[in-house]
PDB file of N, CA, C and O in Angstrom:
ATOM      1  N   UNK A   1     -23.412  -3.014 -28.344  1.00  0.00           N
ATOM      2  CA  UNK A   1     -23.561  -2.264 -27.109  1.00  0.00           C
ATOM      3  C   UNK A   1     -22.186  -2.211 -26.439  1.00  0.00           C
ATOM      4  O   UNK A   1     -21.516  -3.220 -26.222  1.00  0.00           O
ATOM      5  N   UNK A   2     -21.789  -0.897 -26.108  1.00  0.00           N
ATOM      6  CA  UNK A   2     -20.548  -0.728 -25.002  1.00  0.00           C
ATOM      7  C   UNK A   2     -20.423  -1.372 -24.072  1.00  0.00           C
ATOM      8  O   UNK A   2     -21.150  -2.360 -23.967  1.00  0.00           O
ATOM      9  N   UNK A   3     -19.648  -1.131 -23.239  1.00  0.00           N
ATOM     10  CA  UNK A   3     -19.136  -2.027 -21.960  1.00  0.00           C
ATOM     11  C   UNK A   3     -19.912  -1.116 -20.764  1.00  0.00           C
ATOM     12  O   UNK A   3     -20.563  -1.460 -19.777  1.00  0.00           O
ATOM     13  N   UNK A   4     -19.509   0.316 -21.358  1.00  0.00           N
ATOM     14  CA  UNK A   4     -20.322   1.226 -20.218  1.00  0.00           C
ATOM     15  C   UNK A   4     -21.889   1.078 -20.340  1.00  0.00           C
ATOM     16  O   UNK A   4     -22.408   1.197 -19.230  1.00  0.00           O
ATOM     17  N   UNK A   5     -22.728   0.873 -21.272  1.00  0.00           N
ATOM     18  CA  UNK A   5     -24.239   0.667 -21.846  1.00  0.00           C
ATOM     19  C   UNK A   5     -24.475  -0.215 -21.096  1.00  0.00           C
ATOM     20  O   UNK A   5     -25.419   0.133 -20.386  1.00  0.00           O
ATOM     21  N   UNK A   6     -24.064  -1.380 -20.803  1.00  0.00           N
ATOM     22  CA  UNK A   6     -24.329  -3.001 -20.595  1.00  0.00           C
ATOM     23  C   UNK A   6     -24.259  -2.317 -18.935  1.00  0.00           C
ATOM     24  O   UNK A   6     -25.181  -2.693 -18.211  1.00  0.00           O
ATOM     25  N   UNK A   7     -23.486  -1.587 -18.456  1.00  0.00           N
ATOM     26  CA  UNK A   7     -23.129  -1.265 -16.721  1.00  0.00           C
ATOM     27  C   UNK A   7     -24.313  -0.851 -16.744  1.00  0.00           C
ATOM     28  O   UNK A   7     -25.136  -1.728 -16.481  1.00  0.00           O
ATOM     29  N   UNK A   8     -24.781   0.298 -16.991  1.00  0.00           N
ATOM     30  CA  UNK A   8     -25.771   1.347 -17.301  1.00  0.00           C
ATOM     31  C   UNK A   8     -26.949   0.608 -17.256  1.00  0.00           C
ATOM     32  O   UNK A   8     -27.869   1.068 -16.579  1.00  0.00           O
ATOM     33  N   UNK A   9     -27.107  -0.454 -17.846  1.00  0.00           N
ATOM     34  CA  UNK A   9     -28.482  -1.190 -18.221  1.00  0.00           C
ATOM     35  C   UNK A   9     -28.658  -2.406 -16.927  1.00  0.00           C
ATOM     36  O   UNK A   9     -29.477  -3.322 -16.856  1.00  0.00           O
ATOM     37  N   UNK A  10     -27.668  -2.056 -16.061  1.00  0.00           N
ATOM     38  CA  UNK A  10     -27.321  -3.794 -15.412  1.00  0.00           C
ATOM     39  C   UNK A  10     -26.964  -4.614 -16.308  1.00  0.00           C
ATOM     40  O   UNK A  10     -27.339  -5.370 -15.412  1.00  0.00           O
ATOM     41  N   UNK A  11     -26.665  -5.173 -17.056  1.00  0.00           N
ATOM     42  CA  UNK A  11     -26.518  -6.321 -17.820  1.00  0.00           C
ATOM     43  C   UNK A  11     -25.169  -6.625 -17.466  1.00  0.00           C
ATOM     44  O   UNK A  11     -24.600  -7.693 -17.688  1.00  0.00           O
ATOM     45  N   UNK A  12     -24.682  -5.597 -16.889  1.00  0.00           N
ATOM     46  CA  UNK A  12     -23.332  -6.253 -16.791  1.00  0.00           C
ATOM     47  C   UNK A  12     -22.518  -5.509 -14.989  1.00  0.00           C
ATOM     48  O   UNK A  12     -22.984  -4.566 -14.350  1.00  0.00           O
ATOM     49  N   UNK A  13     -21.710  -6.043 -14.752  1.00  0.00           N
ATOM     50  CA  UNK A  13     -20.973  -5.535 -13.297  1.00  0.00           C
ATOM     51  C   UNK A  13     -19.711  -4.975 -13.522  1.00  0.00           C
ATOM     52  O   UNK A  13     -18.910  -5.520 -14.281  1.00  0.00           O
ATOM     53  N   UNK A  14     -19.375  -3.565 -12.718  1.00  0.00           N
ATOM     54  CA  UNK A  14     -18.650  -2.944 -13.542  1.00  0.00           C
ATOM     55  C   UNK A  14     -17.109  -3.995 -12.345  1.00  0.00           C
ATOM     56  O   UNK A  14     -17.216  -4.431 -11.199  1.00  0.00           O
ATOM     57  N   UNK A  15     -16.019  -4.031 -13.202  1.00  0.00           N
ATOM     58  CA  UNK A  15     -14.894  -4.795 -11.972  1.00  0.00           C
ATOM     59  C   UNK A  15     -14.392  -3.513 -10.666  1.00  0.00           C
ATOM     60  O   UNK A  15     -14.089  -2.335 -10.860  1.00  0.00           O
ATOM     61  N   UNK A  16     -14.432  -4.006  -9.821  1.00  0.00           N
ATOM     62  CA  UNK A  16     -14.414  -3.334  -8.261  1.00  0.00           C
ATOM     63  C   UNK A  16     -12.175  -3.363  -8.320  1.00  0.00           C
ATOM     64  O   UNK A  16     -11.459  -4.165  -8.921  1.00  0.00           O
ATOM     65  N   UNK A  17     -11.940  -2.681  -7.823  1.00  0.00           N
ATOM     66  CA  UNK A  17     -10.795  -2.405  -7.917  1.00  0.00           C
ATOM     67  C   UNK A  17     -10.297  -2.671  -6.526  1.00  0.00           C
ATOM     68  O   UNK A  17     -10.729  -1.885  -5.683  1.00  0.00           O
ATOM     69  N   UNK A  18      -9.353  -3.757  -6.037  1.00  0.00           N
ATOM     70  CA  UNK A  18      -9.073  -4.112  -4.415  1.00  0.00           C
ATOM     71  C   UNK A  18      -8.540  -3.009  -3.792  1.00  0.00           C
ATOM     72  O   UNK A  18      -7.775  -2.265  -4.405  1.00  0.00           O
ATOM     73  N   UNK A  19      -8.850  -2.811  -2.644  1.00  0.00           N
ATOM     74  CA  UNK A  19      -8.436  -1.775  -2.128  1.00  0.00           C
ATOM     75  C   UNK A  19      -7.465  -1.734  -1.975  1.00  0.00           C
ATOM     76  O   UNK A  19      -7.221  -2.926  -2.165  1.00  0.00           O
ATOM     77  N   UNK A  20      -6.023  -1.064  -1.631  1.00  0.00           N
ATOM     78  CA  UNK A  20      -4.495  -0.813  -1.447  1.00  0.00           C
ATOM     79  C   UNK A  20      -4.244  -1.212  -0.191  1.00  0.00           C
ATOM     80  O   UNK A  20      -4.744  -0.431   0.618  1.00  0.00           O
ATOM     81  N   UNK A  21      -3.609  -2.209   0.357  1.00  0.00           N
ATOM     82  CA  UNK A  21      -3.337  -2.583   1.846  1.00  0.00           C
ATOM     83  C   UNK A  21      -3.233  -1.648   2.392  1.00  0.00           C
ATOM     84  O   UNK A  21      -2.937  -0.671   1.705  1.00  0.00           O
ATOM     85  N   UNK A  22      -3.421  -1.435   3.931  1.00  0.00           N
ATOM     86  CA  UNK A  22      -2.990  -0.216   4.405  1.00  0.00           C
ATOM     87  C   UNK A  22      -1.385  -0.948   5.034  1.00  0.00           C
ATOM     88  O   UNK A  22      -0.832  -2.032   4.847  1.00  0.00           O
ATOM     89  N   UNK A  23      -1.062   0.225   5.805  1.00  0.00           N
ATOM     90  CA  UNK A  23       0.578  -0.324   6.165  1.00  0.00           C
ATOM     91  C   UNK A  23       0.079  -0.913   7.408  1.00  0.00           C
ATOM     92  O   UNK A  23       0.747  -1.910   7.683  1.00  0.00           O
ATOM     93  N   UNK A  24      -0.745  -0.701   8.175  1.00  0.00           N
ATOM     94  CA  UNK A  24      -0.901  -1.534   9.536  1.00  0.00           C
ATOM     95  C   UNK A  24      -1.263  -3.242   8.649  1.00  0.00           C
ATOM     96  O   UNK A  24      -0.987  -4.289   9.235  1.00  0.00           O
ATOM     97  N   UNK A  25      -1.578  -3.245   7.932  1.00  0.00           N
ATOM     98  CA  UNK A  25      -2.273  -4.537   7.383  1.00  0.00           C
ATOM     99  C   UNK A  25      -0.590  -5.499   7.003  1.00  0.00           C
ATOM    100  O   UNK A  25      -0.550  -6.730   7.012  1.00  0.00           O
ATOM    101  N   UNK A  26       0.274  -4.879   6.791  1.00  0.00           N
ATOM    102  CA  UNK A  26       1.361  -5.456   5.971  1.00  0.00           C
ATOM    103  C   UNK A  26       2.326  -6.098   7.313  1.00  0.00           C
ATOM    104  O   UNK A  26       2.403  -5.685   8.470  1.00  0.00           O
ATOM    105  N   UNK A  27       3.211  -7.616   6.446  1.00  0.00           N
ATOM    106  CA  UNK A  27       3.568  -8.025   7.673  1.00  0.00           C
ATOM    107  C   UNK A  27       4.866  -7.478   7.668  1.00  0.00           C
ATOM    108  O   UNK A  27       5.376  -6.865   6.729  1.00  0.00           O
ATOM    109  N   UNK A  28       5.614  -7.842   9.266  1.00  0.00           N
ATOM    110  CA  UNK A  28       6.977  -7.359   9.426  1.00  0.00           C
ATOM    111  C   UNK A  28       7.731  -7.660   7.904  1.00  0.00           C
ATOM    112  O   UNK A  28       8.179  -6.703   7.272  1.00  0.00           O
ATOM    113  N   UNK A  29       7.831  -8.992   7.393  1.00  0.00           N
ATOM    114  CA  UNK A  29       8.649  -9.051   6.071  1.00  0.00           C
ATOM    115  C   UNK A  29       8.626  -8.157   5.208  1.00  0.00           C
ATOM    116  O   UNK A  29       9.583  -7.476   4.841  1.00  0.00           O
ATOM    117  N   UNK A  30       6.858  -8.079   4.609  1.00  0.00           N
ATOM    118  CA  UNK A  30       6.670  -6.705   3.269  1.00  0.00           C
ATOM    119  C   UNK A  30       7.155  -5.140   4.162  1.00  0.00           C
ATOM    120  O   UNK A  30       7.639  -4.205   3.524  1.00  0.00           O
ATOM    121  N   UNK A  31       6.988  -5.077   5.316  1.00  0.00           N
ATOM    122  CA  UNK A  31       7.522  -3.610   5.818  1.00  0.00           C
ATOM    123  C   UNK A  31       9.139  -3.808   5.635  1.00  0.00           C
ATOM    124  O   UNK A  31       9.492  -3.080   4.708  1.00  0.00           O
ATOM    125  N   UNK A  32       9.910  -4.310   6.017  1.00  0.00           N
ATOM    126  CA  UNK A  32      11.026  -4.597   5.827  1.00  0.00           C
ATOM    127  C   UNK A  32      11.410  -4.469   4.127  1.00  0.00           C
ATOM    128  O   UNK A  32      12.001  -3.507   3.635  1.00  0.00           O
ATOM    129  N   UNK A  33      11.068  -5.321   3.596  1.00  0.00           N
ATOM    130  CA  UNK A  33      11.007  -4.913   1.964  1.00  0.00           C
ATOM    131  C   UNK A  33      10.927  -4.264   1.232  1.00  0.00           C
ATOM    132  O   UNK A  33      11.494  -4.240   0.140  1.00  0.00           O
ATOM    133  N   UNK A  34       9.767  -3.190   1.941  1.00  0.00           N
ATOM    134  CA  UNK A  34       9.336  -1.376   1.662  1.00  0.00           C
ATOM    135  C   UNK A  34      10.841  -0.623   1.504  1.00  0.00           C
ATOM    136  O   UNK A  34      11.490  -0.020   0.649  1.00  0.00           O
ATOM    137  N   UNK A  35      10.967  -1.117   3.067  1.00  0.00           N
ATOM    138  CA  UNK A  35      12.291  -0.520   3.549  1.00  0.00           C
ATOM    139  C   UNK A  35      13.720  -0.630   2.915  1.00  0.00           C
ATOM    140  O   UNK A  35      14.401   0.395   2.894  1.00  0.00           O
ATOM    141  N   UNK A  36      14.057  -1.400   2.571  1.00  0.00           N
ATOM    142  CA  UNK A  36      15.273  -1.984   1.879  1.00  0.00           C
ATOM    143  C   UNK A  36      15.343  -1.370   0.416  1.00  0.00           C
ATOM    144  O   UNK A  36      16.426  -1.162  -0.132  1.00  0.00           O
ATOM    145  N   UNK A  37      13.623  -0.980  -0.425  1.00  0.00           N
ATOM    146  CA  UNK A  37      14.065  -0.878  -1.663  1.00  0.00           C
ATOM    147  C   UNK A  37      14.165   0.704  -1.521  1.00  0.00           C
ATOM    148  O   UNK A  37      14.805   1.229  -2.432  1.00  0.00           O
ATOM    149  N   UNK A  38      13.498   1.829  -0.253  1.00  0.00           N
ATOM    150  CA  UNK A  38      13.344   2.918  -0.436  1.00  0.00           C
ATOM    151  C   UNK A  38      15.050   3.275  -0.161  1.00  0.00           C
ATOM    152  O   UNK A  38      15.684   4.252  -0.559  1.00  0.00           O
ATOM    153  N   UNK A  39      15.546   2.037   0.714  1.00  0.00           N
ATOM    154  CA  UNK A  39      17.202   2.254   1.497  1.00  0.00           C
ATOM    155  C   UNK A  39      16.971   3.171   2.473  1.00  0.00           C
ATOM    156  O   UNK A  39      17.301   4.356   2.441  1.00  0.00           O
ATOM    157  N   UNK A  40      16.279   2.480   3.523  1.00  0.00           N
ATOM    158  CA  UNK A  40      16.003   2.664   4.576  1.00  0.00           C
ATOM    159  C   UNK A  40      16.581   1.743   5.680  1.00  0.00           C
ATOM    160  O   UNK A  40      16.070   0.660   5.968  1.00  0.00           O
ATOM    161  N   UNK A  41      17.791   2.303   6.334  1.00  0.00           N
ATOM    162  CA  UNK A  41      17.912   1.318   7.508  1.00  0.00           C
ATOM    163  C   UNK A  41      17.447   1.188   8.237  1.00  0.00           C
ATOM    164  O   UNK A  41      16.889   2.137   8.789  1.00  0.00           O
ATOM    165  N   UNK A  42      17.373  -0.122   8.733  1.00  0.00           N
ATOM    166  CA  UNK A  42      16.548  -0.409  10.373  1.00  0.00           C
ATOM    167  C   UNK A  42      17.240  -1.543  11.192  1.00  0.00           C
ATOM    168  O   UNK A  42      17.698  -2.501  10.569  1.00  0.00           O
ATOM    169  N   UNK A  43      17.337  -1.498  12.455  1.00  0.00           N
ATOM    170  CA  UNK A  43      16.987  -2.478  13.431  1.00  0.00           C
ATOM    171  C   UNK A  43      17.127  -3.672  13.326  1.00  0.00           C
ATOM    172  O   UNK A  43      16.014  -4.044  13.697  1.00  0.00           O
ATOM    173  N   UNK A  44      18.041  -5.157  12.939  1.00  0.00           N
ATOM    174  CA  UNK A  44      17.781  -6.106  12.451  1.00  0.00           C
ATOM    175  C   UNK A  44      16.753  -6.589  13.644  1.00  0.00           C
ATOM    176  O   UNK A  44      16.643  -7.793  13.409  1.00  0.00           O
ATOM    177  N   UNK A  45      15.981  -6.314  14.741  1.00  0.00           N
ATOM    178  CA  UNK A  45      15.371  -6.402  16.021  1.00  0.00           C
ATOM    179  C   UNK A  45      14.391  -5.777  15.902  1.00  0.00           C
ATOM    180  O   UNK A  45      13.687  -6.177  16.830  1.00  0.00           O
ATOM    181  N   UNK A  46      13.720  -4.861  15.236  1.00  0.00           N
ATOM    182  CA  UNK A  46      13.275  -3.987  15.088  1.00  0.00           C
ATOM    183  C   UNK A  46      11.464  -4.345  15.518  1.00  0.00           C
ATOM    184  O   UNK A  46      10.943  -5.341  15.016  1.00  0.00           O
ATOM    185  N   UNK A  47      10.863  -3.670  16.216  1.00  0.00           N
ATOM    186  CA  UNK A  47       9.451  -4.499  16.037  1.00  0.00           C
ATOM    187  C   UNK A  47       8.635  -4.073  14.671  1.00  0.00           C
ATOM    188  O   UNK A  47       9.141  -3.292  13.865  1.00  0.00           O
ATOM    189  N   UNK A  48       7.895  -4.401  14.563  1.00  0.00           N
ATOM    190  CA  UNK A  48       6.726  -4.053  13.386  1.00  0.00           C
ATOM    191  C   UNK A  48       6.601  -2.357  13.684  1.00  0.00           C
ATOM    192  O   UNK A  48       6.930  -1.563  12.803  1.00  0.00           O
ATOM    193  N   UNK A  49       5.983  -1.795  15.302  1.00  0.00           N
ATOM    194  CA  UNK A  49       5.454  -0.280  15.317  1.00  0.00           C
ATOM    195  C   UNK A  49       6.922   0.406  14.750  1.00  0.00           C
ATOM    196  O   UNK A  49       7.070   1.220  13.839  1.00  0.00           O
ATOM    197  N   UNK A  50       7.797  -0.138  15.505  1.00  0.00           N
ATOM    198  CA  UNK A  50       9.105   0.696  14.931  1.00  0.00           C
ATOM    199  C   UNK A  50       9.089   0.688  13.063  1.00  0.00           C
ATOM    200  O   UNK A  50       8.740   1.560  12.266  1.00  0.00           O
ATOM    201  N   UNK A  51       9.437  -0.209  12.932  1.00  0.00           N
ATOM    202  CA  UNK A  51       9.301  -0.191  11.303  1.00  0.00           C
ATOM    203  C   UNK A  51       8.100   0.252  10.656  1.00  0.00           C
ATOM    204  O   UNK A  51       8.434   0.399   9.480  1.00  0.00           O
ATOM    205  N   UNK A  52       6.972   0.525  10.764  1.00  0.00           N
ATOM    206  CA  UNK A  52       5.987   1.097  10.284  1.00  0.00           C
ATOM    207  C   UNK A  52       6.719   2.682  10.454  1.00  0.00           C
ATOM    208  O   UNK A  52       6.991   3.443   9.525  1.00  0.00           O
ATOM    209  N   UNK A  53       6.960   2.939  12.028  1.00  0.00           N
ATOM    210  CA  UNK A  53       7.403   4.409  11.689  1.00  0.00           C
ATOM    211  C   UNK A  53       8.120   5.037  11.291  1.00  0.00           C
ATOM    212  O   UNK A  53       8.133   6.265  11.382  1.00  0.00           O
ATOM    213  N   UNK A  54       9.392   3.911  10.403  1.00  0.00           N
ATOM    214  CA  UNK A  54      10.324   4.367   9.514  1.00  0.00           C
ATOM    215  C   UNK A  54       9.549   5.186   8.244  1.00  0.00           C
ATOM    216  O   UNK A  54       9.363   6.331   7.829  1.00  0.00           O
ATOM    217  N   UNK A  55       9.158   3.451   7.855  1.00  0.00           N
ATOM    218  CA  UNK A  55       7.974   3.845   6.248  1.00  0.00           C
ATOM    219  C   UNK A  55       7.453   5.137   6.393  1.00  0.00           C
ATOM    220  O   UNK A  55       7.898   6.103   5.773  1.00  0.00           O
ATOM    221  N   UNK A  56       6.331   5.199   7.357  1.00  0.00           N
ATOM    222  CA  UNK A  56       5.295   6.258   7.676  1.00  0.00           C
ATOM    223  C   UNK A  56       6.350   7.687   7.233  1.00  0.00           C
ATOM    224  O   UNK A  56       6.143   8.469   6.304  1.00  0.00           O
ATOM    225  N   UNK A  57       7.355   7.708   8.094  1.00  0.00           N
ATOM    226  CA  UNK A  57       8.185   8.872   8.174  1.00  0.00           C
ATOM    227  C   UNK A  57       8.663   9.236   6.713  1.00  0.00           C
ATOM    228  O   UNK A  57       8.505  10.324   6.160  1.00  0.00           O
ATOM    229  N   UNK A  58       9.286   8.102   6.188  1.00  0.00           N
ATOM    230  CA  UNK A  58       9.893   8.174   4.475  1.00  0.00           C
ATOM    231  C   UNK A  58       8.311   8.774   3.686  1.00  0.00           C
ATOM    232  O   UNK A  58       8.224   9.741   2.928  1.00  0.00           O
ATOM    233  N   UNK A  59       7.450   8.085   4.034  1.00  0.00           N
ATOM    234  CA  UNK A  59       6.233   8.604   3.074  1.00  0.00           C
ATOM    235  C   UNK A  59       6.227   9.690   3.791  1.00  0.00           C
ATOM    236  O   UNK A  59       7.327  10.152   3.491  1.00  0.00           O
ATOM    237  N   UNK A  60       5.719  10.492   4.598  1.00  0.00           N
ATOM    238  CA  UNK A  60       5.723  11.934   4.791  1.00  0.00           C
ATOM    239  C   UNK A  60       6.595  12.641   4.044  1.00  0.00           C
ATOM    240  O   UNK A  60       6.373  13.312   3.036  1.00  0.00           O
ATOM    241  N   UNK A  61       7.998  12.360   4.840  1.00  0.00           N
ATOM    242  CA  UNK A  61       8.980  12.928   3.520  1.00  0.00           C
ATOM    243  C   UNK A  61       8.352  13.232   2.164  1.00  0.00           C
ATOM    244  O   UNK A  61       7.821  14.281   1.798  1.00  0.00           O
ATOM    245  N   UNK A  62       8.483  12.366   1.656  1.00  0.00           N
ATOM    246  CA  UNK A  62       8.254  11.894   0.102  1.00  0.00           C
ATOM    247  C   UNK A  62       7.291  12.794  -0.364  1.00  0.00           C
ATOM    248  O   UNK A  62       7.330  12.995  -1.578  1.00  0.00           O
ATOM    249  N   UNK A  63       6.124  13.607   0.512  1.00  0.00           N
ATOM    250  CA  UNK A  63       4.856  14.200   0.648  1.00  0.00           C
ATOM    251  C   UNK A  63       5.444  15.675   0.371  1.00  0.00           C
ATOM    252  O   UNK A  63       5.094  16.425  -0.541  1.00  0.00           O
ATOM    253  N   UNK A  64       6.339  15.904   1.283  1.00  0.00           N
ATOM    254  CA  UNK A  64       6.829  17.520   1.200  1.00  0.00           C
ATOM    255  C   UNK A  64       7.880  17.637   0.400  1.00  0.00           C
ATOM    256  O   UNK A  64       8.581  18.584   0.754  1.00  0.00           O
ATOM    257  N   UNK A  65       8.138  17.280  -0.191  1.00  0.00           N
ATOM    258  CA  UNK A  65       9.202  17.430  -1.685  1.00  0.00           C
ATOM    259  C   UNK A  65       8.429  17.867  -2.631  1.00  0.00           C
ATOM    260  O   UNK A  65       8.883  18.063  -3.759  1.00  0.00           O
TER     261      UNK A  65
END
């Protein structure tokens, strides 16, 4: 019996895939980190909303290309 048969039948649970952090979820460090590898400057002061709206802005970008 398949892997999909066994889902199909219950016999088995299919694996759930974690959801993708959102960027409000991520801390000042991983936003900062985002930032550094896209080469994005910022603020060594910078708060978290500010730095989210770097990212946010680079991903828009990134959207209309």
């Amino acid at each position: 019996m398949s892997a999909d048969e066994a889902v199909r039948r219950g016999l088995a649970i299919e694996a759930v895939k974690a959801p993708e952090p959102q960027a409000e979820d991520l801390t000042v460090k991983e936003i900062k980190a985002k930032l550094d590898a896209e080469g994005i400057e910022y603020p060594k002061a910078a708060k978290k909303e500010e730095l989210l709206a770097l990212l946010e802005a680079d991903l828009y970008d990134d959207e209309e290309e």
